[in-house]
TIBA-562701 format. One line per 2 residues: for each residue y, z, x negated of N, C-alpha, C. Coordinates in pm, 1 decimal. Each point is the difference from the previous one (the first is absolute). Layout:
<rs>
Y Z X Y Z X Y Z X  ...
</rs>
This chain:
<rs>
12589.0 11617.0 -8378.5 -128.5 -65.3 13.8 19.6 -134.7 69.7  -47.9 -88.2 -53.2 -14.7 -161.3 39.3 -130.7 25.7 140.5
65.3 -74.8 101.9 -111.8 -17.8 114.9 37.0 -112.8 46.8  -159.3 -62.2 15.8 -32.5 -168.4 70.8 35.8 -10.1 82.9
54.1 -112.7 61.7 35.0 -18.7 140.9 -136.4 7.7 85.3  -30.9 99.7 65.0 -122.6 -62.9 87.5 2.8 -142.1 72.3
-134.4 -30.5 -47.0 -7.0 -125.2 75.8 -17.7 -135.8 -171.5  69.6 29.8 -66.3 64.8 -89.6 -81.8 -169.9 -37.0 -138.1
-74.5 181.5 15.4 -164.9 -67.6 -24.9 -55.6 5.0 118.6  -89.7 -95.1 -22.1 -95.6 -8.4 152.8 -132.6 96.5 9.7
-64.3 69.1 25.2 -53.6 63.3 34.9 -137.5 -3.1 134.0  -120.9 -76.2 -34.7 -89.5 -12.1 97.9 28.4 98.4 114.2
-73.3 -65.3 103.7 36.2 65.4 124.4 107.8 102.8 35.3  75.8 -15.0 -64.7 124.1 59.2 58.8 122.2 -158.6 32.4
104.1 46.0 54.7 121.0 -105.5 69.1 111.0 121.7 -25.3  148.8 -61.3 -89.7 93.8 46.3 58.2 90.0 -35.3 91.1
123.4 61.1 67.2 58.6 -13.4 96.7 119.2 66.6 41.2  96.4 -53.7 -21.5 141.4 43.0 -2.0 60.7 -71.7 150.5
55.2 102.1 -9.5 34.0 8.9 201.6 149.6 92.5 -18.2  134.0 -25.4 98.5 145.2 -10.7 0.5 -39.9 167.0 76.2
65.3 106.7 -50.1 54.7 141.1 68.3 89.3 26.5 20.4  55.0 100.7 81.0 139.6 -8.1 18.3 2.3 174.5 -33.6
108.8 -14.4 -35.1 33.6 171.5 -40.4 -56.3 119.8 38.5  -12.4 85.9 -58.1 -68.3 123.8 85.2 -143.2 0.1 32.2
-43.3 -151.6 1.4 -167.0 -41.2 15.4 -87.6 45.9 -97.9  -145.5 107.8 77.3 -93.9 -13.0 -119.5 -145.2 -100.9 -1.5
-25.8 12.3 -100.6 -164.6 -82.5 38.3 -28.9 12.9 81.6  -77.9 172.8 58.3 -54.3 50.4 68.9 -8.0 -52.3 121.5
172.2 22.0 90.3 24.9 -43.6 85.4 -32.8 -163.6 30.9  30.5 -93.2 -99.0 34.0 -115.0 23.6 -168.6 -44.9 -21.4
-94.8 25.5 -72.3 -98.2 4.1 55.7 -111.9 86.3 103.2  65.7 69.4 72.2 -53.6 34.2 143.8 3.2 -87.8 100.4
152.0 -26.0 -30.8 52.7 -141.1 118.2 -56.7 -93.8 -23.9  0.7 -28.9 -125.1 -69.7 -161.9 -10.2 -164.6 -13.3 61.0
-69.1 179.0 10.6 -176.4 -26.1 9.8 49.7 12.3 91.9  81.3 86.0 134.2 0.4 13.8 124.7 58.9 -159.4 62.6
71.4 -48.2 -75.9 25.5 -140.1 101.9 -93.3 -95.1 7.9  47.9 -117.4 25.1 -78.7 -139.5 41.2 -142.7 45.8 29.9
18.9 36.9 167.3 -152.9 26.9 39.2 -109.5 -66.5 -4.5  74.2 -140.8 -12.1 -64.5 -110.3 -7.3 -115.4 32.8 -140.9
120.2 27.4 -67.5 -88.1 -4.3 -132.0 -156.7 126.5 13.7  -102.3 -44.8 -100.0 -90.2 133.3 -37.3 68.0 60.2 -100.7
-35.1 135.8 -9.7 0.5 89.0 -113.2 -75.7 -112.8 -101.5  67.1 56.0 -159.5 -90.1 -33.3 -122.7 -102.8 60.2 1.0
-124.8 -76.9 6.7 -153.8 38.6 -38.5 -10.3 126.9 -83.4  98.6 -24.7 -132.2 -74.4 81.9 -109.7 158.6 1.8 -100.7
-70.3 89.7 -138.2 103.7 12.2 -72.2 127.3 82.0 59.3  125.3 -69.9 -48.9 102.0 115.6 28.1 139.3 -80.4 -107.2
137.2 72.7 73.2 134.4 -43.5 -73.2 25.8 100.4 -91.2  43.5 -3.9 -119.0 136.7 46.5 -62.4 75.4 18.1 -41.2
156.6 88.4 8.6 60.0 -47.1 -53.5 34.1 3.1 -156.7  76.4 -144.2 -51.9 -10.3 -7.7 -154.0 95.6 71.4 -36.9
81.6 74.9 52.2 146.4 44.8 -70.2 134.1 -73.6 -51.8  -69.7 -107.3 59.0 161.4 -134.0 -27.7 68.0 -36.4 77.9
130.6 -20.1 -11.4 64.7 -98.9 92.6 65.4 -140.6 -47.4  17.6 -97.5 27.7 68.8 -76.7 -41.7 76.4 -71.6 104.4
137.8 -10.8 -101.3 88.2 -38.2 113.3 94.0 -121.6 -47.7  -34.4 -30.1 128.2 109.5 -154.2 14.4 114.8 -28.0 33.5
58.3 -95.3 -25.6 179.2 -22.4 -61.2 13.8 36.6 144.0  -6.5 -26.8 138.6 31.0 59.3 58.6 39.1 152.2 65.7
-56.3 68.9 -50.9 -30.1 116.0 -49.0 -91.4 65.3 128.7  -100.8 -64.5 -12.1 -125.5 52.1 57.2 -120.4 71.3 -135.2
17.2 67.1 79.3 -192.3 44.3 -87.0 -100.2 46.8 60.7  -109.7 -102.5 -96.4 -111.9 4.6 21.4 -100.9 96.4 -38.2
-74.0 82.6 51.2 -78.7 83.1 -39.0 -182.8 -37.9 -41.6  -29.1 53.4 -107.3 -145.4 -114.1 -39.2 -94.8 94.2 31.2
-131.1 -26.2 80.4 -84.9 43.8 6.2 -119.6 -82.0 -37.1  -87.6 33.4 -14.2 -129.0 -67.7 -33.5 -135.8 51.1 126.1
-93.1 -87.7 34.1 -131.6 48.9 45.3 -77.1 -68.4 -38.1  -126.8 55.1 43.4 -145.5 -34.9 -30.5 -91.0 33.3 107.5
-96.2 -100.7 -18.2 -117.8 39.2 149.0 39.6 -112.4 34.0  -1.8 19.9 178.4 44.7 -134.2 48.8 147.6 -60.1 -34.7
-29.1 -52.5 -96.5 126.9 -70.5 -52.9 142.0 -120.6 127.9  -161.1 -61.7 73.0 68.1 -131.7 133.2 75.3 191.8 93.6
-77.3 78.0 10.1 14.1 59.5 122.0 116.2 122.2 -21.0  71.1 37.8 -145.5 83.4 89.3 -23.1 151.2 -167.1 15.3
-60.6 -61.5 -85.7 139.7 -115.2 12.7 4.0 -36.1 156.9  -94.0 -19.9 72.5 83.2 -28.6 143.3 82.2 129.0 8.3
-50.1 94.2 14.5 74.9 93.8 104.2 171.5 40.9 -113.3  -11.0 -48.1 -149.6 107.6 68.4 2.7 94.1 -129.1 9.3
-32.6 -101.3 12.7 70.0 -119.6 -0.5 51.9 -24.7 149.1  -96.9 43.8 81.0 24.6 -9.1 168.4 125.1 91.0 15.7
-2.1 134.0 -116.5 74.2 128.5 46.8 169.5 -34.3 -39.9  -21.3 -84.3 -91.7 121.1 -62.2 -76.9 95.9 -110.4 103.2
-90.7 -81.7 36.0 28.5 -105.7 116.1 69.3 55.0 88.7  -46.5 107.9 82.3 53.4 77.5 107.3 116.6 69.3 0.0
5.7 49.3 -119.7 96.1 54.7 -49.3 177.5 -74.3 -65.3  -94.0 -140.0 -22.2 108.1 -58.2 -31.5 46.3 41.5 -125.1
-92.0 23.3 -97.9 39.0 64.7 -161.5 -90.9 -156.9 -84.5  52.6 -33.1 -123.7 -82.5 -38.6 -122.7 -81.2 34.1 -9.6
-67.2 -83.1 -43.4 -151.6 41.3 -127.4 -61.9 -81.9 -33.0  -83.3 56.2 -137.0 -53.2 -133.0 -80.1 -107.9 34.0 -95.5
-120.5 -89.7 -22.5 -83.2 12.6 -60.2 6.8 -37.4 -131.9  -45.0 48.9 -97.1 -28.0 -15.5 -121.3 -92.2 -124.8 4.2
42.2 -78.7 -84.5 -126.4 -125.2 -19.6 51.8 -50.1 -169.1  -104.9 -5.5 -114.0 4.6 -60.8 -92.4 181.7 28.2 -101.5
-16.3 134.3 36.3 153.0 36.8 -94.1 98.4 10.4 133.1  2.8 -23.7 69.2 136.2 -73.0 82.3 -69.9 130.9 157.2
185.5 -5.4 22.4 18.1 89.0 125.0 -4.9 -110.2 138.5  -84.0 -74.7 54.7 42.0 -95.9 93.2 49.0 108.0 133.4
106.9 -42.3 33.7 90.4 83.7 113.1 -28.8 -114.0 168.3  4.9 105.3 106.2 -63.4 7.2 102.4 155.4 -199.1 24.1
112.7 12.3 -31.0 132.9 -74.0 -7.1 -23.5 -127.1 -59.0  -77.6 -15.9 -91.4 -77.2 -143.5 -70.9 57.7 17.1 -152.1
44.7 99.2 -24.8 89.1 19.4 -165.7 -141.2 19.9 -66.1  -50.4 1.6 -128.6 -84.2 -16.0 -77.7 101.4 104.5 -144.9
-22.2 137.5 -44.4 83.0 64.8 -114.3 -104.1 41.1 -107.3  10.6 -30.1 -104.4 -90.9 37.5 -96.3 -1.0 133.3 -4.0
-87.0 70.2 -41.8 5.9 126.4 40.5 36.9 66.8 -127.0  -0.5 -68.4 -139.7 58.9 96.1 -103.0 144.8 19.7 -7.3
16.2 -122.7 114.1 197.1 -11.9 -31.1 38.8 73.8 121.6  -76.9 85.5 58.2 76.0 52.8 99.4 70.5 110.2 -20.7
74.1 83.5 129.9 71.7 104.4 -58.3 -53.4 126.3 57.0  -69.4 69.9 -89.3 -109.4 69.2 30.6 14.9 144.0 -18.5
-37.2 97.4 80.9 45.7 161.0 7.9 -140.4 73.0 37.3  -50.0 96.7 -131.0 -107.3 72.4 14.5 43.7 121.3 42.3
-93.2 69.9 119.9 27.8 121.9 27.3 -89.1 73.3 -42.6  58.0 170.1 -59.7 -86.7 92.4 -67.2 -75.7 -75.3 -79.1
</rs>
């Protein structure tokens, strides 16, 4: 079975979002941490994350894991972008076809190298 890169159609009120894991990591976890940190930050209003079942990975051999949300769109991207920062991992938003990475690289997203799970 052929599957889209999430992200690659756009989709009203939703945002995707690919963020660097490290082995052994699940969603679950890695978004607990991300709502429990930056106190600074608020919780997202509304809506909710999940995950797309992709990874894509870069020549370095990092990978990125894609999730998507909806609801407060400003208020799920702070906290997982804050959670990324802290952490000292990648990540990057989908904009207009293209993976823009947290590093300033810009990757089209059909040419990437892309791994569906289940």
């Amino acid at each position: 079975m052929n599957r889209t890169i999430p992200g690659i159609i756009e989709v009203e009120g939703r945002e995707f979002f690919y963020f660097e894991t490290l082995a052994g990591e699940g969603f679950d976890e890695i978004l607990d941490e991300a709502l429990a940190g930056s106190t600074d930050l608020p919780l997202p209003k509304s809506g909710g994350v999940i995950e797309e079942k992709v990874r894509i990975l870069l020549d370095s051999n990092v990978s990125l894991l894609g999730v998507s949300y909806k609801g407060d769109l400003a208020g799920w991207r702070a906290k997982l972008v804050a959670y990324c920062n802290a952490k000292h991992r990648k990540w990057g938003n989908v904009s207009e076809q293209k993976l823009v990475l947290s590093d300033g690289r810009e990757l089209v997203l059909g040419e990437c190298d892309v791994v569906f799970d289940g």
